[in-house]
DONU-904241 format. One record per residue (C-alpha): x, y, z; residue in three letters; residue number from 1. Coordinates in pm, whole numbers, plus 50000, padded with zeros to 5 digits. Each point is the difference from the previous one (the first is absolute). Layout:
N
<<X,Y,Z>,ALA,NUM>
...
END
This chain:
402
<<39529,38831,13537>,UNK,1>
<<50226,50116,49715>,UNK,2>
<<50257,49785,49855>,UNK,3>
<<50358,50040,50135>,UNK,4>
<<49841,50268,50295>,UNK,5>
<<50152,49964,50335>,UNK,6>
<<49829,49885,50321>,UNK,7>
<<50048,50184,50341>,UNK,8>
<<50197,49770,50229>,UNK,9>
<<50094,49978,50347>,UNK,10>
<<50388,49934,49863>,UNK,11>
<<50016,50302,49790>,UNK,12>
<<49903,50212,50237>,UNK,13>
<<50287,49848,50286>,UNK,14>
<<50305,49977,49741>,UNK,15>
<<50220,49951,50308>,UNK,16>
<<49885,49801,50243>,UNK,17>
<<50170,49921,50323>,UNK,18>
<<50337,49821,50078>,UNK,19>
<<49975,49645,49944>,UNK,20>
<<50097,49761,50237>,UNK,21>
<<50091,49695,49750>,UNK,22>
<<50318,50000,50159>,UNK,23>
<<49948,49976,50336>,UNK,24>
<<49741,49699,49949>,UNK,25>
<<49972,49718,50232>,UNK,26>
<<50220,49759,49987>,UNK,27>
<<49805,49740,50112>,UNK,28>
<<49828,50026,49650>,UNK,29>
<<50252,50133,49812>,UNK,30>
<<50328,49831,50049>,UNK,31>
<<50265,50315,49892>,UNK,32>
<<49723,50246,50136>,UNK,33>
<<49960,50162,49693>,UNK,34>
<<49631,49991,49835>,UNK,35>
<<49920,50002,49644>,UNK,36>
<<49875,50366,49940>,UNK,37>
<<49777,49915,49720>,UNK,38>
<<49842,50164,49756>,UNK,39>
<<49900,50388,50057>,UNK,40>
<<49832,50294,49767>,UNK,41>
<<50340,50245,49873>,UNK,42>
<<50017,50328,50143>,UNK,43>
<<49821,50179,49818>,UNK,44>
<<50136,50385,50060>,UNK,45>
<<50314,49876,49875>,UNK,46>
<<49944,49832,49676>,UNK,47>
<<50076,50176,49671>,UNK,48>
<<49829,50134,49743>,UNK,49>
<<50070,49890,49664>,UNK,50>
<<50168,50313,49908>,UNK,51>
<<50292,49888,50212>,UNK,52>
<<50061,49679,49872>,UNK,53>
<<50309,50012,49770>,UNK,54>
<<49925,49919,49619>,UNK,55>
<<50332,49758,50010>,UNK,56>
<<50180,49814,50211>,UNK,57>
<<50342,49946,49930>,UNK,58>
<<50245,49720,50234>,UNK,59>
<<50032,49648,50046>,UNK,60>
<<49666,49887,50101>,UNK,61>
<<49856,50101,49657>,UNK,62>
<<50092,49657,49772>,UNK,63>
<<49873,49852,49684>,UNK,64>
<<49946,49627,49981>,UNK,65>
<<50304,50004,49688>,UNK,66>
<<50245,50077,50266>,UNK,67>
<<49969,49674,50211>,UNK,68>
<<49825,49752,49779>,UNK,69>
<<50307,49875,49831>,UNK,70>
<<50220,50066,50280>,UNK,71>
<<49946,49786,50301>,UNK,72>
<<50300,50084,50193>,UNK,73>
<<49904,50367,50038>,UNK,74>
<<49695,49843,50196>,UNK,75>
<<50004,49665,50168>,UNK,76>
<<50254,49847,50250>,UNK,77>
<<50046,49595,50025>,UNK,78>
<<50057,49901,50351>,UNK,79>
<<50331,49887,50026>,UNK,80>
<<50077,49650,50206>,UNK,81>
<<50189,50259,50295>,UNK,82>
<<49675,50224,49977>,UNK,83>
<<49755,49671,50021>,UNK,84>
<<50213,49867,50307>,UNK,85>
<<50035,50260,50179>,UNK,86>
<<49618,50043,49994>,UNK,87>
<<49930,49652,50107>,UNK,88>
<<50214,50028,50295>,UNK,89>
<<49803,50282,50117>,UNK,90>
<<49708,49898,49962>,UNK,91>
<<50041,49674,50182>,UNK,92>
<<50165,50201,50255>,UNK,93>
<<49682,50227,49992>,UNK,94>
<<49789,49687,50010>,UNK,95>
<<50139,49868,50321>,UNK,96>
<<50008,50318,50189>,UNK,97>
<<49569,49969,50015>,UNK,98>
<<49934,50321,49894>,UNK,99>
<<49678,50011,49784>,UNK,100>
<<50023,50094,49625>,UNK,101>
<<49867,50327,50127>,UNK,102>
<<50245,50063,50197>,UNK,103>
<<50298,50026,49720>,UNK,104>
<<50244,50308,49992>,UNK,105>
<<50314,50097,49862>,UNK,106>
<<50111,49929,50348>,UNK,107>
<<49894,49677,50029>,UNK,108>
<<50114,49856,49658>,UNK,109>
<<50330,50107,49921>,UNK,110>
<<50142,50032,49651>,UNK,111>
<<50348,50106,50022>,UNK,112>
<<50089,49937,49610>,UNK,113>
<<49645,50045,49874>,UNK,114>
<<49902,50245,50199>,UNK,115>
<<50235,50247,49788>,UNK,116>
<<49830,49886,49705>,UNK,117>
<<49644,50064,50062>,UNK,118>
<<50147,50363,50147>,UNK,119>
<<50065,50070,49682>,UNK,120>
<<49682,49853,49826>,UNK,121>
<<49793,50224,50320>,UNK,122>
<<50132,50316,49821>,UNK,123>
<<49953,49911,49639>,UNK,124>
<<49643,49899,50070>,UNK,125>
<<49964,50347,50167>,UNK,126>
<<50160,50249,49819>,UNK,127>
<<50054,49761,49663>,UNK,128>
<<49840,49782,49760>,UNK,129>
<<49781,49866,50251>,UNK,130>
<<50033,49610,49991>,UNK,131>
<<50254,49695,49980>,UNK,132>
<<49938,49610,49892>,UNK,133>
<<50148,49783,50235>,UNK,134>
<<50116,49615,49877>,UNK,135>
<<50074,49737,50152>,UNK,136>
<<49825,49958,50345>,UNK,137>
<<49946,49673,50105>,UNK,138>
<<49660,49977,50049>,UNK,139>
<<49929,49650,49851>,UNK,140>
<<50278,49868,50231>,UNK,141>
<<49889,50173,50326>,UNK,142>
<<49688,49864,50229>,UNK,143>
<<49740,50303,50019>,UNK,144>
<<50131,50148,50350>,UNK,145>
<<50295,50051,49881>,UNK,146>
<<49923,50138,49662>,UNK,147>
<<49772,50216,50204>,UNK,148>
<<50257,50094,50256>,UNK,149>
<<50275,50071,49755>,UNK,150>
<<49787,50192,49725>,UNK,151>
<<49925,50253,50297>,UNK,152>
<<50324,50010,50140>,UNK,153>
<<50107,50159,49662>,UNK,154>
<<49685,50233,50002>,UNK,155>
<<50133,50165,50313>,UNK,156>
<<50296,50151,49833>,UNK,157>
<<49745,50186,49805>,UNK,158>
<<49723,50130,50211>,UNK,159>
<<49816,49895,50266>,UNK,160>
<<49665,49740,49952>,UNK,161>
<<49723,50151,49998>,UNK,162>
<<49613,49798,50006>,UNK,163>
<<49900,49965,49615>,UNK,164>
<<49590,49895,50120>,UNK,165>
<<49723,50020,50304>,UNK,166>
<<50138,49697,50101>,UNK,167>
<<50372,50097,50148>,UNK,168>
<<50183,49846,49711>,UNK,169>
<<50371,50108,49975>,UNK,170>
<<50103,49735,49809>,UNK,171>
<<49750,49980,49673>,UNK,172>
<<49941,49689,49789>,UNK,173>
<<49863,50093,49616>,UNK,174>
<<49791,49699,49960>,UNK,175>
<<49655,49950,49801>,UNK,176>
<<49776,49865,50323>,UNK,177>
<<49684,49959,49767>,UNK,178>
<<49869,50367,50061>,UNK,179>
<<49811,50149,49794>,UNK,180>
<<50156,50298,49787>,UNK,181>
<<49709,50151,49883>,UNK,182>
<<49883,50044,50332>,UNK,183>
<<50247,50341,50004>,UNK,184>
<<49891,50144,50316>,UNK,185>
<<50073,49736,50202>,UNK,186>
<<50259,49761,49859>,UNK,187>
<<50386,50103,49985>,UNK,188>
<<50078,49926,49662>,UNK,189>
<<50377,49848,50100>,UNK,190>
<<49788,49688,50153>,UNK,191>
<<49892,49913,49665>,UNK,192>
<<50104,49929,49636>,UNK,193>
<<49879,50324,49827>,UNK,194>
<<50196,50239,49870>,UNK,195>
<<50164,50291,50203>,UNK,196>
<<49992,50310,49786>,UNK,197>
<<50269,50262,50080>,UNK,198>
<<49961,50095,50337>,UNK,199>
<<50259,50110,50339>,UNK,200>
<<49974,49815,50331>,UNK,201>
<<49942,50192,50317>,UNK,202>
<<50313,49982,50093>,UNK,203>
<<50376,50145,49935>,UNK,204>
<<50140,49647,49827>,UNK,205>
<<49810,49720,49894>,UNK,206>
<<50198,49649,49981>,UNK,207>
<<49856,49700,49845>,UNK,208>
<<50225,49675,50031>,UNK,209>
<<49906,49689,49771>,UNK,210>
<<49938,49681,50145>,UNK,211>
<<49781,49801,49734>,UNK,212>
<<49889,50126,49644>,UNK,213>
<<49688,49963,49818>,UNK,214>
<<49955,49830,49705>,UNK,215>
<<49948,50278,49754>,UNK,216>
<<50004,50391,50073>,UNK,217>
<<50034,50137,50346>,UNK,218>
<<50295,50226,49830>,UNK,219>
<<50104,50378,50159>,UNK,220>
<<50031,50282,49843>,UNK,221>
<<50183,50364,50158>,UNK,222>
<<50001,50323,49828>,UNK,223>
<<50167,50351,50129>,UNK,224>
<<49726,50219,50139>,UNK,225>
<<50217,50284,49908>,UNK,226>
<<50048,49911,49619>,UNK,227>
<<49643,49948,50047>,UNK,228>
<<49923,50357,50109>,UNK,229>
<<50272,50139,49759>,UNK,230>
<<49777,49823,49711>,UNK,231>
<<49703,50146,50107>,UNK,232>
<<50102,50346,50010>,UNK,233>
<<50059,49951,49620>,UNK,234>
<<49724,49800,49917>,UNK,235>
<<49705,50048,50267>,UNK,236>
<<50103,50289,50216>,UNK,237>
<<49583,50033,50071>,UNK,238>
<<50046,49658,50105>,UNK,239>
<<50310,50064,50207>,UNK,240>
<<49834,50259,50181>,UNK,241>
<<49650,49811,50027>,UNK,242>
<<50283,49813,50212>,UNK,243>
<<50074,50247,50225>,UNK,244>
<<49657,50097,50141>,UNK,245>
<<49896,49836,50353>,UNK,246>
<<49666,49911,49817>,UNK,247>
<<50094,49608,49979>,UNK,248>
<<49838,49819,50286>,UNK,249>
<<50176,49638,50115>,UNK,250>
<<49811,49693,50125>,UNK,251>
<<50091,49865,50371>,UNK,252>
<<49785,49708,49914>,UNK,253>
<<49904,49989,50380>,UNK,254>
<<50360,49965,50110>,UNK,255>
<<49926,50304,50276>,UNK,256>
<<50087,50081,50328>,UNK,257>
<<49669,50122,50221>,UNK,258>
<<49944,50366,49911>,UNK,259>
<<50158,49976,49663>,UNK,260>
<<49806,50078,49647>,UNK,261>
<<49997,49719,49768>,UNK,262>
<<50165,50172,49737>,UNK,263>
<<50268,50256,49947>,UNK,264>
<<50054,50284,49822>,UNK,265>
<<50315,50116,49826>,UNK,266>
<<50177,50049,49693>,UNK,267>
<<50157,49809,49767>,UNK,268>
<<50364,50182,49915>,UNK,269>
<<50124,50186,50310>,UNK,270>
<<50301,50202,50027>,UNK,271>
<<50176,49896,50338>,UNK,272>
<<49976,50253,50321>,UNK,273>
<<50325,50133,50019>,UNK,274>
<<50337,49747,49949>,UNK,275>
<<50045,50041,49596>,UNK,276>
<<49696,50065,49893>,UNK,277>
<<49955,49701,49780>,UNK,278>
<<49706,49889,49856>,UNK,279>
<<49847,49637,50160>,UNK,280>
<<49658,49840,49903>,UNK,281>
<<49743,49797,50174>,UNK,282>
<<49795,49841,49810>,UNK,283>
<<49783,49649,49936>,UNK,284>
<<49720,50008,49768>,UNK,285>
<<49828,49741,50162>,UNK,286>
<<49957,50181,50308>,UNK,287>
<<49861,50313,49833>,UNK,288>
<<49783,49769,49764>,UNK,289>
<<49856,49795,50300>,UNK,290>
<<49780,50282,50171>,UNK,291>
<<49636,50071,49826>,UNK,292>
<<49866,49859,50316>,UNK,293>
<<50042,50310,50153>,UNK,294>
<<49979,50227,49679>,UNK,295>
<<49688,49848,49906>,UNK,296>
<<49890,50106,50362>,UNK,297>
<<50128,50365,49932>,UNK,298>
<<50218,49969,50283>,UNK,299>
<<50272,50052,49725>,UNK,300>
<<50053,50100,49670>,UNK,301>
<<49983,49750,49710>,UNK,302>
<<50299,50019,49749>,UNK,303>
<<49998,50283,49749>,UNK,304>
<<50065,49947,49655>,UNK,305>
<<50273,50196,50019>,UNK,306>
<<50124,49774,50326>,UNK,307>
<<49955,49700,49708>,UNK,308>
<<50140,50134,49763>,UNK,309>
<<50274,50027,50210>,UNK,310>
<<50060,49659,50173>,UNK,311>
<<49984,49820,49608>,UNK,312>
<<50262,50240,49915>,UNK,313>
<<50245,49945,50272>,UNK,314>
<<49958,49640,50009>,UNK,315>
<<50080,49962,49581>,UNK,316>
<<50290,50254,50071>,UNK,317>
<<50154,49751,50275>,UNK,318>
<<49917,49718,49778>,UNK,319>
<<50201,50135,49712>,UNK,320>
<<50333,50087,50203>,UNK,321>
<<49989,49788,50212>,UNK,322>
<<50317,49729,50080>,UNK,323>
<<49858,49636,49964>,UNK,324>
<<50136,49676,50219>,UNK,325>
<<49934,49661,50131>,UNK,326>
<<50047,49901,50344>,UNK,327>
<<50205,49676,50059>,UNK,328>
<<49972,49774,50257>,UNK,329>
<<50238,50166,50239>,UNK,330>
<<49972,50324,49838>,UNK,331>
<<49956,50307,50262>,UNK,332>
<<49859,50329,49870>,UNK,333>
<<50032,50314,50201>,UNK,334>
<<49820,50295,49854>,UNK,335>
<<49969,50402,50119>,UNK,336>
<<49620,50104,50034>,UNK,337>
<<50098,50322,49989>,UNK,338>
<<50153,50057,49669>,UNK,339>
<<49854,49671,49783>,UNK,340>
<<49707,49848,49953>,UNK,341>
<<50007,49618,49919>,UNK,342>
<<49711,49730,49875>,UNK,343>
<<49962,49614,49965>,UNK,344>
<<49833,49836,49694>,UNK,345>
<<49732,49758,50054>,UNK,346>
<<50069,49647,50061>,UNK,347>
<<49882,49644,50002>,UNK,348>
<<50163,49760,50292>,UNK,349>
<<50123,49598,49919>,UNK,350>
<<49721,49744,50065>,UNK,351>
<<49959,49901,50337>,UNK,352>
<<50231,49823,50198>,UNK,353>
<<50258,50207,49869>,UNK,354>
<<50069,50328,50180>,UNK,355>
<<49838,50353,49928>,UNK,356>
<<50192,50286,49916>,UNK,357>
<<50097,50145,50338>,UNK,358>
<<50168,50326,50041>,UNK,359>
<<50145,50072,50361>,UNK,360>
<<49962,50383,50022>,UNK,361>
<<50149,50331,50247>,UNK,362>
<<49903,50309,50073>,UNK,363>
<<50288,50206,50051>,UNK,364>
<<49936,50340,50144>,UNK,365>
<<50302,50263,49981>,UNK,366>
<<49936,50337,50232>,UNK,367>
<<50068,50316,49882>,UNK,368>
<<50293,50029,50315>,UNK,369>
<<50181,49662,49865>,UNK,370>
<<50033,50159,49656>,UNK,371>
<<49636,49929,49880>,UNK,372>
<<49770,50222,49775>,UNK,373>
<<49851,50322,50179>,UNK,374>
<<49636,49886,49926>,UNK,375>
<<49717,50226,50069>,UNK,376>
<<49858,49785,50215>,UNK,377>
<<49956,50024,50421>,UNK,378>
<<50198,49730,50033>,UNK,379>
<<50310,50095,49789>,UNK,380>
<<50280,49960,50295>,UNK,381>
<<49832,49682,50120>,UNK,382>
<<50204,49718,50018>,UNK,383>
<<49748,49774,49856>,UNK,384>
<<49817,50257,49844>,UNK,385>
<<49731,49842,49717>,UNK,386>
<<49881,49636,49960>,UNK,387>
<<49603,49892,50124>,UNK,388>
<<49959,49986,50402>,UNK,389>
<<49660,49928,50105>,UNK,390>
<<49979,50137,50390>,UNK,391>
<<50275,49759,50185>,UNK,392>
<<50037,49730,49779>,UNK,393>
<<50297,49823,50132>,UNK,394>
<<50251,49933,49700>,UNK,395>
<<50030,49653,49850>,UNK,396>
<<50217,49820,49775>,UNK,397>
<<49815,49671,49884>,UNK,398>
<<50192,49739,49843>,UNK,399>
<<49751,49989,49743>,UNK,400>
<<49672,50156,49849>,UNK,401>
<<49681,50020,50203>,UNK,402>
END
């Protein structure tokens, strides 16, 4: 089979499958009766060619790390002692109602004051810069319930959860657990120390809160996706538009539903269906690195030189605008997905007994009706449109890694 050729597949040929009926799931399973969709192959008749992709994009999610490096207060809030106790009242008051972590909404855990803040952060995370450092939780003071409970409480004035993994898990926890990370096709590189390289989760908003710290590295980096594009164009426009070709195929690393394919494949750089017709990306070079098991069986195409030329390119182009940071103790990082890309650094964890660098993460999904991108996608206007659900995995939020 020829480099880079595509493969006949049962999804290409059905870009628009029938209704789903994620929101009318059980609720015996699924406490708000609302299902993860998961992950699904674009729609294909609508994505566009390169030709239509603009050669700059102008507006306030295109940034250069100069603008914010020196400047703190244009992007991270401290907590304020109000903010703080107003959000351990409610969440002791959400505590002793019995409702499961799963079970947290906007109208279970009321913010009045803070509530008008993350409003504000919902939009500029949309339509803006894409992300915000938080300071100042209390997560050193706080037993891990209510860390837990509180952390997702904020999360719901963002987006709704959505299940980051096979196993249900709504509430993440980026924590090396001794996997292997050469072992690509199978191991999810956030439960180890490796590095991340540039890469956008499957969902709307990522947020990673900071609970311990290693001893050396673990440090995040963001970059604009659209000052990304924008140096491209000038630069590598064969690369840009390498980019936009549904010729990239994504490892599910057997987190499938029955019936499903094992991979997907899509583009890199889309231009959204409708809405403003902005320019996301979805993209993880592990998962497109992780799949000669089934390209050395022909089932799919092996990368083409001109597919590797093009992943080393857009990784060193991230690398060199990107915006770097360390995450505090108490830190709380919310990132778009749709308009930045972000990366850890390696890292090496304190000697045992001490604790290991522990992340709590969310996957915040944002549907196109509730001012979310238009995303190509069959699963656009879904409430919890994105994230990994593996048939009816009931959502979980465990306390801890497992």
């Amino acid at each position: 089979m020829a480099p880079g050729a595509l493969v006949a597949e049962a999804s290409s040929l059905s870009p628009h499958p029938k209704p789903s009926k994620n929101e009318s799931a059980p609720k015996d399973i699924f406490p708000d009766g609302i299902r993860t969709s998961g992950q699904h192959p674009p729609l294909y008749d609508v994505l566009k060619p390169y030709s239509e992709f603009p050669k700059e994009i102008r507006g306030p999610t295109v940034w250069k790390a100069e603008e914010y490096v020196n400047n703190p207060e244009r992007w991270v809030h401290r907590f304020t002692p109000d903010e703080i106790q107003e959000l351990s009242d409610t969440t002791d008051r959400f505590l002793a109602s019995g409702i499961p972590l799963t079970g947290i909404s906007k109208e279970n855990f009321y913010l009045p004051r803070l509530s008008k803040l993350l409003t504000a952060l919902r939009s500029d995370l949309l339509d803006g810069k894409g992300f915000i450092l938080f300071k100042g939780f209390p997560a050193g003071q706080w037993n891990p319930e209510k860390t837990a409970a509180a952390y997702m409480g904020l999360g719901t004035y963002i987006g709704y959860f959505v299940s980051q993994n096979g196993r249900g898990h709504v509430l993440g926890h980026v924590k090396d657990v001794g996997d292997d990370p050469t072992q690509i096709h199978t191991v999810r590189i956030y439960r180890t120390t490796a590095r991340q390289f540039f890469h956008a989760d499957d969902a709307d908003v990522v947020g990673l809160l900071c609970v311990h710290r290693a001893l050396e590295g673990g440090e995040s980096d963001i970059v604009s996706v659209h000052h990304v594009w924008n140096t491209l164009q000038r630069e590598h426009p064969d690369v840009a538009e390498t980019l936009t070709k549904p010729i990239w195929y994504f490892d599910r690393k057997g987190e499938v539903s029955e019936g499903q394919q094992e991979w997907i494949r899509q583009p890199v750089f889309y231009i959204e269906n409708g809405g403003k017709g902005r320019v996301y990306c979805k993209w993880d070079p592990y998962y497109v690195k992780s799949l000669t098991r089934f390209s050395d069986a022909g089932l799919i195409p092996a990368l083409s030189e001109e597919q590797q030329h093009a992943l080393r390119v857009l990784e060193d182009t991230c690398q060199r605008l990107s915006l770097h940071m360390v995450l505090e103790v108490g830190d709380i990082q919310f990132v778009s997905n749709a308009h930045l890309l972000h990366a850890r650094t390696a890292y090496k964890d304190y000697p045992a007994p001490a604790p290991r660098r522990h992340l709590l993460r969310l996957w915040l999904a944002t549907p196109e009706g509730e001012g979310g991108w238009a995303l190509p996608m069959p699963d656009s206007a879904e409430k919890k449109r994105g994230g990994i659900q593996v048939n009816n995995t009931p959502p979980r939020a465990p306390l801890d890694a497992e």
